[in-house]
TORLO-225832 format. One record per atom (N, C-alpha, C): atom name; residue in three letters; x, y, z. Coordinates in steps of 0.2 Angstrom, whole numbers. Atoms other than C-alpha are relative to their C-alpha. Layout:
N
CA  Ala  X  Y  Z
...
This chain:
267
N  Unk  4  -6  0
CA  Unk  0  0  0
C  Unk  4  6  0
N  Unk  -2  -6  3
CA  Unk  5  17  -6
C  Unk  2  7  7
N  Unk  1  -6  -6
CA  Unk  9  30  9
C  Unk  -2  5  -3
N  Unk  2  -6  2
CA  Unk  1  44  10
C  Unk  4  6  -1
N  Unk  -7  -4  0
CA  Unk  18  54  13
C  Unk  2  1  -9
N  Unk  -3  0  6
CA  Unk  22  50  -4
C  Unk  -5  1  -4
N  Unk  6  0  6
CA  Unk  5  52  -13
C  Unk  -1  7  1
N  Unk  2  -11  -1
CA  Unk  6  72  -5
C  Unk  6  2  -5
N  Unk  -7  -4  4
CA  Unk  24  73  -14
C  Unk  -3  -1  -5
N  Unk  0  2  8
CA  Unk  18  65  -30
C  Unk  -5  6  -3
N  Unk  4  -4  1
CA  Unk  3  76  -31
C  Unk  1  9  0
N  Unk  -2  -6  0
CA  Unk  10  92  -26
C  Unk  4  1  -4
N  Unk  -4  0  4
CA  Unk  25  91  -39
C  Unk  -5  -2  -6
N  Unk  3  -1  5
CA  Unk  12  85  -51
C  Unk  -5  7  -2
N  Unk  4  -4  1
CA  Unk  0  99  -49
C  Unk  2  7  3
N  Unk  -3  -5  -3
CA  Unk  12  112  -45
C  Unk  -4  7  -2
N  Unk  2  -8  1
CA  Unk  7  129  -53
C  Unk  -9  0  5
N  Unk  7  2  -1
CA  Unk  -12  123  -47
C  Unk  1  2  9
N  Unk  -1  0  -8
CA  Unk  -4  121  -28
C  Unk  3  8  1
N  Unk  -3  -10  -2
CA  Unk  6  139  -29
C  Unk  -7  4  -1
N  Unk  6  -5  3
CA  Unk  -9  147  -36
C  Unk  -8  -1  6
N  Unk  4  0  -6
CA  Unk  -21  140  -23
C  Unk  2  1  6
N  Unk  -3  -3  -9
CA  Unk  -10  143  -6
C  Unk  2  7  -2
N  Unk  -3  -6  0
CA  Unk  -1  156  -13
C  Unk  -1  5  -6
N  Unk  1  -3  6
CA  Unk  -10  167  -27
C  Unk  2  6  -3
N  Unk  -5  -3  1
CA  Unk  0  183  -26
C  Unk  6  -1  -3
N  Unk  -7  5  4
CA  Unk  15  174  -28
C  Unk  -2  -3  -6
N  Unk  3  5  8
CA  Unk  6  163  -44
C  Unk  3  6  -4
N  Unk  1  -8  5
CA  Unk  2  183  -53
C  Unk  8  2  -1
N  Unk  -8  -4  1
CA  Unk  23  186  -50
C  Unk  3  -4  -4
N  Unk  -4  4  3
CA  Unk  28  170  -58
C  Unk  2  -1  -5
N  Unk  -3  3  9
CA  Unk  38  167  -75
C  Unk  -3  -5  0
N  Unk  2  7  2
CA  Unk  27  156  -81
C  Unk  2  -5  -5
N  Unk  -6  1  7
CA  Unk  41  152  -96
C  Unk  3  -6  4
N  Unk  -5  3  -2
CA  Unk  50  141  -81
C  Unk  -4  -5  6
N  Unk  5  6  -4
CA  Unk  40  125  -73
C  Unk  6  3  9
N  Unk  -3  0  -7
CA  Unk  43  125  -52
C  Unk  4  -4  1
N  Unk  -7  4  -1
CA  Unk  61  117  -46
C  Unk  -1  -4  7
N  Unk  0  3  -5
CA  Unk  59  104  -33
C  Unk  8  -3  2
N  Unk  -5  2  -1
CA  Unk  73  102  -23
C  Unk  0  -3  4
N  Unk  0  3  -5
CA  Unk  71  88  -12
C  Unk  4  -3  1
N  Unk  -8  1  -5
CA  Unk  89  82  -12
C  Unk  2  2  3
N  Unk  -4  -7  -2
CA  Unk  95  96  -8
C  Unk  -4  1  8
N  Unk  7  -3  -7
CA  Unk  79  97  9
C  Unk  6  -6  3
N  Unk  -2  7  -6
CA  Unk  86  80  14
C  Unk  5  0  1
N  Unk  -6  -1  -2
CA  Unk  102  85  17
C  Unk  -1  5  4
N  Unk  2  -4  -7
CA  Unk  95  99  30
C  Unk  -6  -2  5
N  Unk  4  2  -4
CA  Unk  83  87  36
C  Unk  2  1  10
N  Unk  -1  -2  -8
CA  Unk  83  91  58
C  Unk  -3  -9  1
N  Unk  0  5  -4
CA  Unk  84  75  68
C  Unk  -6  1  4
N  Unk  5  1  -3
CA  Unk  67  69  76
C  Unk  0  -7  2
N  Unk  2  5  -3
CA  Unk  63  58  88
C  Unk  -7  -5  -2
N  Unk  7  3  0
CA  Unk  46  51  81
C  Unk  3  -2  -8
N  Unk  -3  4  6
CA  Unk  49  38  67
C  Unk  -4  1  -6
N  Unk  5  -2  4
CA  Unk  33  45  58
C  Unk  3  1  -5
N  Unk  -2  -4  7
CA  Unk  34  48  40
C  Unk  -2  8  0
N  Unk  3  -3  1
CA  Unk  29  65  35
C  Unk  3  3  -7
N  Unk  -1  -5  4
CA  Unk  29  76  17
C  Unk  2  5  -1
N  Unk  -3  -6  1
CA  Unk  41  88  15
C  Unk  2  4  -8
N  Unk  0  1  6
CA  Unk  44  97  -1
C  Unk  3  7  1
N  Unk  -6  -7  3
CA  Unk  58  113  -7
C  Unk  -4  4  -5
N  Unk  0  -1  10
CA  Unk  50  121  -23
C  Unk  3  7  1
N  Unk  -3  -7  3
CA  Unk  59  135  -32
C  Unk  -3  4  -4
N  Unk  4  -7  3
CA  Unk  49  149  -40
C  Unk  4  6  -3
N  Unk  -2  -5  6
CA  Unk  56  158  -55
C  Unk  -7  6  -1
N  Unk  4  -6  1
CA  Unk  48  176  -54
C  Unk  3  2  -7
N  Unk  -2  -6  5
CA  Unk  45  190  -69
C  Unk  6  6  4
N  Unk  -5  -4  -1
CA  Unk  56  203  -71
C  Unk  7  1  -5
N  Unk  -7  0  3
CA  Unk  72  198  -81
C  Unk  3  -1  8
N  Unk  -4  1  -2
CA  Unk  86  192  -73
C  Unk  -1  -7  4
N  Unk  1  5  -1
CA  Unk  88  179  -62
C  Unk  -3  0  9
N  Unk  2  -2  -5
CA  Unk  75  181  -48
C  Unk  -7  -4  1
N  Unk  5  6  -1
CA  Unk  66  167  -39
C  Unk  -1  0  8
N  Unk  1  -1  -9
CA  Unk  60  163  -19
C  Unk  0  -8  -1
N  Unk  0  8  -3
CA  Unk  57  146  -10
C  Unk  -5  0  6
N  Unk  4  4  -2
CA  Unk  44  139  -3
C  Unk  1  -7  3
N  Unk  0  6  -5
CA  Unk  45  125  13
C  Unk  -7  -2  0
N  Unk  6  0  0
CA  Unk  31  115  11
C  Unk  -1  -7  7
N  Unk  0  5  -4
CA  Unk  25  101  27
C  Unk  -5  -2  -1
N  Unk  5  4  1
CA  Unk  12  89  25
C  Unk  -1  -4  5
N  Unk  1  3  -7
CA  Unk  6  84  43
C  Unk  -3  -2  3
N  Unk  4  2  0
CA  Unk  -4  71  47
C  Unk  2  -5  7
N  Unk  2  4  -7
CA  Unk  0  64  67
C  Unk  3  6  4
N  Unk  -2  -4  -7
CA  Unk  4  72  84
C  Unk  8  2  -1
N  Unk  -7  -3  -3
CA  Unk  21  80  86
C  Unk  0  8  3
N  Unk  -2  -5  -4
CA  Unk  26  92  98
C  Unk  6  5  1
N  Unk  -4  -6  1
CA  Unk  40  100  91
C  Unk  2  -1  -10
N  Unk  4  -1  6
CA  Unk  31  102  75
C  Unk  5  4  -3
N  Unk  -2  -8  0
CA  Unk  36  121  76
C  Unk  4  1  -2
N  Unk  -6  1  0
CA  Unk  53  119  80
C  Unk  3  -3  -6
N  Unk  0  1  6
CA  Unk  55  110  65
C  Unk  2  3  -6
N  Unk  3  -6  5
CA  Unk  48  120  54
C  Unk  6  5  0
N  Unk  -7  -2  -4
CA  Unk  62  132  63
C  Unk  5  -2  -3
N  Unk  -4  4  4
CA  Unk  74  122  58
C  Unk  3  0  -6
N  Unk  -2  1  8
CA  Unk  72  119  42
C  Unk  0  7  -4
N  Unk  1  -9  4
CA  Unk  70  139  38
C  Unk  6  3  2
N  Unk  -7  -3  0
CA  Unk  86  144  46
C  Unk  5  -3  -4
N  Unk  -3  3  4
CA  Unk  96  130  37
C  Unk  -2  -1  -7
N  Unk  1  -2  9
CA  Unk  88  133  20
C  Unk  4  7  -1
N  Unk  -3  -8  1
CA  Unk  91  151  24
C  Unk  8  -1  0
N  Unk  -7  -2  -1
CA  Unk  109  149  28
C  Unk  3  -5  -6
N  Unk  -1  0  7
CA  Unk  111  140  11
C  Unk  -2  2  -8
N  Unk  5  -2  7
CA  Unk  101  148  -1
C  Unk  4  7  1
N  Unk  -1  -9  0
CA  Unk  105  166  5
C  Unk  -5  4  0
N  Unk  6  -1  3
CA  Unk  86  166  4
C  Unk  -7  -2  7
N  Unk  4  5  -8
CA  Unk  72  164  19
C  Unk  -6  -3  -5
N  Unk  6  7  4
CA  Unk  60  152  13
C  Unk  -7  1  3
N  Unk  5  -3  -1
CA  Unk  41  155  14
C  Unk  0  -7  3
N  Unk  1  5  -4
CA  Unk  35  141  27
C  Unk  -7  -1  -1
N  Unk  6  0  1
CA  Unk  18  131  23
C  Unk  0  -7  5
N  Unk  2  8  -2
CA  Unk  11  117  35
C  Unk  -6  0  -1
N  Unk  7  4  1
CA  Unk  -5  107  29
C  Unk  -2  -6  5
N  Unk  2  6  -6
CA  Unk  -12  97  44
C  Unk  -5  -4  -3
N  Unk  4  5  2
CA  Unk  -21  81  38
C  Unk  -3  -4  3
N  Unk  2  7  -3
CA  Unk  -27  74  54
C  Unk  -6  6  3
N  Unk  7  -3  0
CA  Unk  -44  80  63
C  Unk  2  4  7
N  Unk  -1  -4  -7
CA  Unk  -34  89  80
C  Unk  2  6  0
N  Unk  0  -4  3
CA  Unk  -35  103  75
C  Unk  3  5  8
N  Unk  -3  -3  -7
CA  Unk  -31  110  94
C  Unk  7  -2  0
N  Unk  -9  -1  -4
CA  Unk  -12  104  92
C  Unk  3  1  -7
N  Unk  -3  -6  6
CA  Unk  -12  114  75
C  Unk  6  3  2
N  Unk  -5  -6  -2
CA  Unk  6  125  77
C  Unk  0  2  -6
N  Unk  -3  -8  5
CA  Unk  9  142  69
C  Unk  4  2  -1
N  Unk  -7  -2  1
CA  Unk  25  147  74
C  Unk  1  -5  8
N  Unk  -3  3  -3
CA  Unk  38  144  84
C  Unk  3  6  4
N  Unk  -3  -7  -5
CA  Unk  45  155  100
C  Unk  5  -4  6
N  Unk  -5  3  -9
CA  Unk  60  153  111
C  Unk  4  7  2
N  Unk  -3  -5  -4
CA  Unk  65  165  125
C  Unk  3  1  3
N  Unk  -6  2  -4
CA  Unk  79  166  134
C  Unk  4  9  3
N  Unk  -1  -8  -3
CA  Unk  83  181  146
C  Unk  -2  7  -6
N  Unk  1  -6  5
CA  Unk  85  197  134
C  Unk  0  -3  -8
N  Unk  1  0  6
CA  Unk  84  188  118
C  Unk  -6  -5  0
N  Unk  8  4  -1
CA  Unk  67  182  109
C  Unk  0  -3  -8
N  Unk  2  2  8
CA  Unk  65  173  93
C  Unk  -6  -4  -2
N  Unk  10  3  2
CA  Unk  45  170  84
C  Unk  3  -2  -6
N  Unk  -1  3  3
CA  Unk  46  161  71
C  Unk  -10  -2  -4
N  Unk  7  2  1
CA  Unk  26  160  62
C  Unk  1  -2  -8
N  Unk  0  1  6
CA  Unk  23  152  47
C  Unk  -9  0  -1
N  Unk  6  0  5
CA  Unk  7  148  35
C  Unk  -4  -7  1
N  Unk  2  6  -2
CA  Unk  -4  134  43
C  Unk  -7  -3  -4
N  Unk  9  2  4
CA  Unk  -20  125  34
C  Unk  -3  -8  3
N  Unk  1  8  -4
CA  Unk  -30  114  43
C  Unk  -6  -3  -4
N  Unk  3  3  5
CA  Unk  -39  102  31
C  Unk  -8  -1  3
N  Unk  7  4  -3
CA  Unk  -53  96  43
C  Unk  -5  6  2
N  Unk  4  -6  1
CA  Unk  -58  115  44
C  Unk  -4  2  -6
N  Unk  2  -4  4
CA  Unk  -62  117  27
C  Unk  -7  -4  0
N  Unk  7  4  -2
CA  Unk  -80  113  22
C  Unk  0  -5  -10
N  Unk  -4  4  6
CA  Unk  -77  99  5
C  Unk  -4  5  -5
N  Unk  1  -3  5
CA  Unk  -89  107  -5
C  Unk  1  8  -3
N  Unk  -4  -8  0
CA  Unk  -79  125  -3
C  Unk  5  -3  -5
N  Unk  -6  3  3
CA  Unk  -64  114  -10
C  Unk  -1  -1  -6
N  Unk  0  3  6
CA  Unk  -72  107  -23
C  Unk  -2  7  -7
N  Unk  0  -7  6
CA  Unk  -77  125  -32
C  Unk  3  6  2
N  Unk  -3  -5  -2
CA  Unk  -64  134  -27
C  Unk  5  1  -8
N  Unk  -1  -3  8
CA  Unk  -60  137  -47
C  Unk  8  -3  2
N  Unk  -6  4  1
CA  Unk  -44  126  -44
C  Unk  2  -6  1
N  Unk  -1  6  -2
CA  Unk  -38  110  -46
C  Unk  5  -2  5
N  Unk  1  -1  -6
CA  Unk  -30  109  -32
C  Unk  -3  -3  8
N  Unk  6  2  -6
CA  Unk  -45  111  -22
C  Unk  -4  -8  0
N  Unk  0  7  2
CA  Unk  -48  94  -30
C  Unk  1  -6  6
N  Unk  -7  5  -4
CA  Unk  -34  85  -20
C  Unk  -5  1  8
N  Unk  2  1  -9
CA  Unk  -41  93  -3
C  Unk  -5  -1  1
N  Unk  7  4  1
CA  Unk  -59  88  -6
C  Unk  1  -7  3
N  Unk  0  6  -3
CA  Unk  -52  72  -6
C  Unk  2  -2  6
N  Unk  -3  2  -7
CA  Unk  -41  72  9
C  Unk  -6  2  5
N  Unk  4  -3  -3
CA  Unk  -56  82  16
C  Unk  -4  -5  3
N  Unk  6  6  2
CA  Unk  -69  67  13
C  Unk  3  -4  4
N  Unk  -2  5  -4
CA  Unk  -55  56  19
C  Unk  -1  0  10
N  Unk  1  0  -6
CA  Unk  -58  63  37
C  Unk  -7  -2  3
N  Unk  6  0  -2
CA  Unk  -77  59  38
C  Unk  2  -8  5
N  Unk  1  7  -4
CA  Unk  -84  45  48
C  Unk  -6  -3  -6
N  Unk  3  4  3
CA  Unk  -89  32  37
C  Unk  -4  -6  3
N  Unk  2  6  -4
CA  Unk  -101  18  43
C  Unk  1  -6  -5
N  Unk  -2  6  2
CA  Unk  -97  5  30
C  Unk  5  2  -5
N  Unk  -6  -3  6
CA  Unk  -85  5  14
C  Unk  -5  1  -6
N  Unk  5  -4  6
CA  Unk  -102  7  2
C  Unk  -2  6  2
N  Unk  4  -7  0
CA  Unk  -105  25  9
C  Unk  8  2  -1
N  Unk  -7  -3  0
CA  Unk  -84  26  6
C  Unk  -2  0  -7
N  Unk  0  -1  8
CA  Unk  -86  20  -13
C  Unk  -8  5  -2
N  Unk  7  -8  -1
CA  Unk  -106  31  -13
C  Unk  8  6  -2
N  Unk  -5  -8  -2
CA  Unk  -92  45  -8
C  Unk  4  0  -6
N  Unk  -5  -1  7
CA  Unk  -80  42  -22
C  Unk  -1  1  -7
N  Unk  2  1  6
CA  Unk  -90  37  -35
C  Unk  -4  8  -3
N  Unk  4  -8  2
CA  Unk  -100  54  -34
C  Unk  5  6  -1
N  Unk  -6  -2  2
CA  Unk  -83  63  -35
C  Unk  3  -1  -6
N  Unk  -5  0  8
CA  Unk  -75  56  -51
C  Unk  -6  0  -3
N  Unk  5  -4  6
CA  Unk  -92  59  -59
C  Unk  -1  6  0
N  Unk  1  -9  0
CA  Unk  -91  77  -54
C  Unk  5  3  -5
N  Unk  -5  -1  1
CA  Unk  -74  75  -59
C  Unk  0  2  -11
N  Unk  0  1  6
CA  Unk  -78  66  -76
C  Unk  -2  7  -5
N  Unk  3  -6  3
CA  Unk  -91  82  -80
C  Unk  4  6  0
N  Unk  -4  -4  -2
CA  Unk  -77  93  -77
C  Unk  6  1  -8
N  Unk  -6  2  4
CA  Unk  -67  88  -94
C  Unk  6  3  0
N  Unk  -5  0  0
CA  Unk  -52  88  -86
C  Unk  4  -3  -6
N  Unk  -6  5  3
CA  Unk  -36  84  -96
C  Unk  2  -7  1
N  Unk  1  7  -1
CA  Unk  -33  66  -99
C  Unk  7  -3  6
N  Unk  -7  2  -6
CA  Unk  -15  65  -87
C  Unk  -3  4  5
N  Unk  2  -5  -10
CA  Unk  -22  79  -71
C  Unk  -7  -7  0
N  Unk  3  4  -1
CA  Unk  -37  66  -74
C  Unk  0  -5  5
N  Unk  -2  7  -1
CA  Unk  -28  50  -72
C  Unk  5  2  8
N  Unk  -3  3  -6
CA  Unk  -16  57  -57
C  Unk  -9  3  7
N  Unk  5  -2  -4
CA  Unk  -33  66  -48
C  Unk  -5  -8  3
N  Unk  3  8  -1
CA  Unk  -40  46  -49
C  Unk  4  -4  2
N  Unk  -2  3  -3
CA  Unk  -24  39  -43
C  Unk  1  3  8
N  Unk  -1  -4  -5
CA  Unk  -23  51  -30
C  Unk  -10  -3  4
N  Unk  5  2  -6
CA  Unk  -42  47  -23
C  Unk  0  -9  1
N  Unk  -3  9  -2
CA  Unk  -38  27  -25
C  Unk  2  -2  5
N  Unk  -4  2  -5
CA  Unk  -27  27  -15
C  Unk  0  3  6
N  Unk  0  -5  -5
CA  Unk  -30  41  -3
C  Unk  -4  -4  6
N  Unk  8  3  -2
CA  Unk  -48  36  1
C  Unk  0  -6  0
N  Unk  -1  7  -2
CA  Unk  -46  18  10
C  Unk  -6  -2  2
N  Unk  4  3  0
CA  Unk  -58  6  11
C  Unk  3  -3  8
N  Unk  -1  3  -5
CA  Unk  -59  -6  26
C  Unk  1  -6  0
N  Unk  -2  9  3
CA  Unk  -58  -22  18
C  Unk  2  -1  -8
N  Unk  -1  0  7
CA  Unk  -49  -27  3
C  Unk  -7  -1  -6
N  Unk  8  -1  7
CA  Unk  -65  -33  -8
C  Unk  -4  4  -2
N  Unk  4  -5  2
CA  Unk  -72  -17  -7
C  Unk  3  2  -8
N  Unk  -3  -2  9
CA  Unk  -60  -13  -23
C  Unk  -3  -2  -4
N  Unk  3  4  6
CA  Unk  -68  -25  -32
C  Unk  -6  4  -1
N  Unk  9  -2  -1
CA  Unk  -86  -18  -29
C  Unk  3  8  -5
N  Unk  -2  -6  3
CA  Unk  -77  -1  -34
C  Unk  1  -1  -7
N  Unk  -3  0  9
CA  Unk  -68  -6  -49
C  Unk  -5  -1  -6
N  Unk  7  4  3
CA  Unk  -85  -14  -56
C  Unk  -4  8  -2
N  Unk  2  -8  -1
CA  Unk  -94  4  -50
C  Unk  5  3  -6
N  Unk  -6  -3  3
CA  Unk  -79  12  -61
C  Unk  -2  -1  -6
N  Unk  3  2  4
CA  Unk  -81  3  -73
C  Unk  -5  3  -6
N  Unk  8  -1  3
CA  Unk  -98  4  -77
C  Unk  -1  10  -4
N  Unk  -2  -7  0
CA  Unk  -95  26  -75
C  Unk  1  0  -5
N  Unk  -4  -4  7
CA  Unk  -82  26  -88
C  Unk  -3  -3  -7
N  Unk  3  3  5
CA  Unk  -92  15  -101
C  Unk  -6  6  -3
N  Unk  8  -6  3
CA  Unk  -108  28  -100
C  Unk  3  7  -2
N  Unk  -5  -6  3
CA  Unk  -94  43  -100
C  Unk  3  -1  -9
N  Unk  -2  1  7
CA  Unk  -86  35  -116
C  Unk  -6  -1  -5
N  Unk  6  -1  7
CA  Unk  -105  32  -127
C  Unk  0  7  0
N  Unk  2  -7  1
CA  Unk  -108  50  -122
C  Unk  4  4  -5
N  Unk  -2  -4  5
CA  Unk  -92  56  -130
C  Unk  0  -1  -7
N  Unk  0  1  8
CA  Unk  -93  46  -146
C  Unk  -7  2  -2
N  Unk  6  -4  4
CA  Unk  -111  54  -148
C  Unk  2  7  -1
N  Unk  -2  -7  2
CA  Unk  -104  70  -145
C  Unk  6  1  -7
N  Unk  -6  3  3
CA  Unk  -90  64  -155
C  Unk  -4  3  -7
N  Unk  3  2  6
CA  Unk  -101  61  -171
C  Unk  -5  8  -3
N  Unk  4  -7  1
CA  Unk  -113  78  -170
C  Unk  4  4  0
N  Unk  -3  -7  2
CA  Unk  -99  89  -169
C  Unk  3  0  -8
N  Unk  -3  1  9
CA  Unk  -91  81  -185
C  Unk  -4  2  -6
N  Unk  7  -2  7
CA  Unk  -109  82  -194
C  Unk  2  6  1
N  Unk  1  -9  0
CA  Unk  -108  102  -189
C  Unk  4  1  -1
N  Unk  -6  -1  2
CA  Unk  -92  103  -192
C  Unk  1  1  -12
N  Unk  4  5  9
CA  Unk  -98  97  -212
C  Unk  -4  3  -1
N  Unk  5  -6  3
CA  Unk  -110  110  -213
C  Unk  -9  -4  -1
N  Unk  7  4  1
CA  Unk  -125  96  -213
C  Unk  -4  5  5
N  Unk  6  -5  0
CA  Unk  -142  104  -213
C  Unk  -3  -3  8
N  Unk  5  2  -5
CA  Unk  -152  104  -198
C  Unk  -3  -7  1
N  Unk  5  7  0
CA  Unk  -164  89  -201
C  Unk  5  -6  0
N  Unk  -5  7  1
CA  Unk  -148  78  -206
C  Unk  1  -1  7
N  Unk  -3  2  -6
CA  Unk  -141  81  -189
C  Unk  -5  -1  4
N  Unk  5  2  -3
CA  Unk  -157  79  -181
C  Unk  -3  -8  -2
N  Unk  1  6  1
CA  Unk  -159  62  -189
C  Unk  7  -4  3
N  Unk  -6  3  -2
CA  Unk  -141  57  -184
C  Unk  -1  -1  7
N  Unk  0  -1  -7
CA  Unk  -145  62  -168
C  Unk  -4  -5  2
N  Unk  6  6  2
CA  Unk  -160  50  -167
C  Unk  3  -8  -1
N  Unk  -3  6  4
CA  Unk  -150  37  -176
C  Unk  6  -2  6
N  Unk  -6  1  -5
CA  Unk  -136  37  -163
C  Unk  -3  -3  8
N  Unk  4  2  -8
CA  Unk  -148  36  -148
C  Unk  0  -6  -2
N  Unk  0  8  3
CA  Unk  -156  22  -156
C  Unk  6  -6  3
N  Unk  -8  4  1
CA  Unk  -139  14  -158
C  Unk  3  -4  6
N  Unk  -2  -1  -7
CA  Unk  -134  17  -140
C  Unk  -3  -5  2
N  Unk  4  5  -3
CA  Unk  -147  8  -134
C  Unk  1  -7  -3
């Protein structure tokens, strides 16, 4: 099974411009969009901070080529946080003075909390000591705040991703109100006519996310699936077939007997 750790990295590097543009849309309006986003997660794991908790979590570098001319770009710390720690903060911390002290550059700091505790949410980081004081706040987003149907039209794909994780925090009573839940998704999805690759990672991205409690349930799903994408595909070879007519300059009636004629067919 897939971790979820690695299904936020894949996702976010896939749908990069989508993720700057939804966290951070100011920043999106400044960016050379001539220069795809640079992830530097070699580079992160070489200033990874020693933690006592064996937990996995999502970390992610990207580089952001600004307009302007010349050679002018920022950085972006991204965290994907999904169990307890208590020295979250400090982290975070962490990994912004030692980017900074190799970049030459402070780094914009983003945590996305993925779990439902929302009270051991951290914002920043503070340590005081006699006469000196150092805060430390970054940019925090708690997933189980948001409300899914905000997510879902929030004019960004994106908002997509966090629907799903969103949904993943419900309480389900069995694994048919999980696929119910999915299936009603990738048919909003389908009506959506996204691109054939944002499509296919947006579907492996809720696959996998979105877990069943017994393996058989996949099967019921795939079946469900299935069946979706078969009524998805007659629809487009009808549409397929009436735009080519119109395309052709046929007369009304023609295309109104095609039209006729392909129902039939369907059926």
């Amino acid at each position: 099974m897939i971790r979820k750790d690695a299904l936020w990295k894949g996702i976010i590097e896939t749908l990069a411009r989508d993720f700057i543009a939804f966290f951070y849309p100011t920043i999106y309006d400044r960016m050379d969009t001539r220069k795809d986003p640079e992830f530097l997660d070699k580079e992160l794991s070489t200033l990874q901070p020693a933690s006592a908790s064996r937990m996995r979590h999502a970390d992610k570098l990207v580089k952001i080529h600004l307009k302007g001319g010349g050679e002018q770009w920022m950085l972006i710390h991204v965290e994907v946080q999904g169990y307890k720690d208590e020295d979250f903060a400090q982290r975070m911390f962490q990994y912004f003075y030692r980017i900074y002290d190799k970049y030459g550059k402070a780094p914009l700091g983003l945590a996305i909390y993925t779990d439902r505790h929302v009270h051991l949410h951290q914002r920043q980081f503070i340590h005081e000591l006699f006469d000196t004081k150092v805060t430390y706040s970054f940019k925090s987003y708690s997933i189980i705040s948001q409300h899914p149907e905000d997510l879902r039209h929030s004019g960004n794909l994106f908002g997509l991703i966090l629907e799903i994780a969103r949904r993943a925090l419900d309480d389900y009573k069995d694994d048919s109100a999980i696929i119910q839940t999915k299936i009603e998704m990738i048919r909003y999805y389908l009506s959506q006519g996204l691109e054939k690759e944002t499509f296919r990672s947006i579907m492996d991205f809720i696959r996998m996310y979105l877990r069943f409690q017994n393996q058989s349930s996949n099967r019921i799903f795939d079946q469900q699936l299935q069946e979706l994408h078969l009524n998805q595909e007659s629809m487009g070879i009808r549409e397929a077939i009436l735009k080519d007519a119109e395309e052709q300059g046929m007369e009304k009636g023609v295309k109104q007997g095609l039209k006729q004629g392909v129902k039939r067919g369907l059926k």
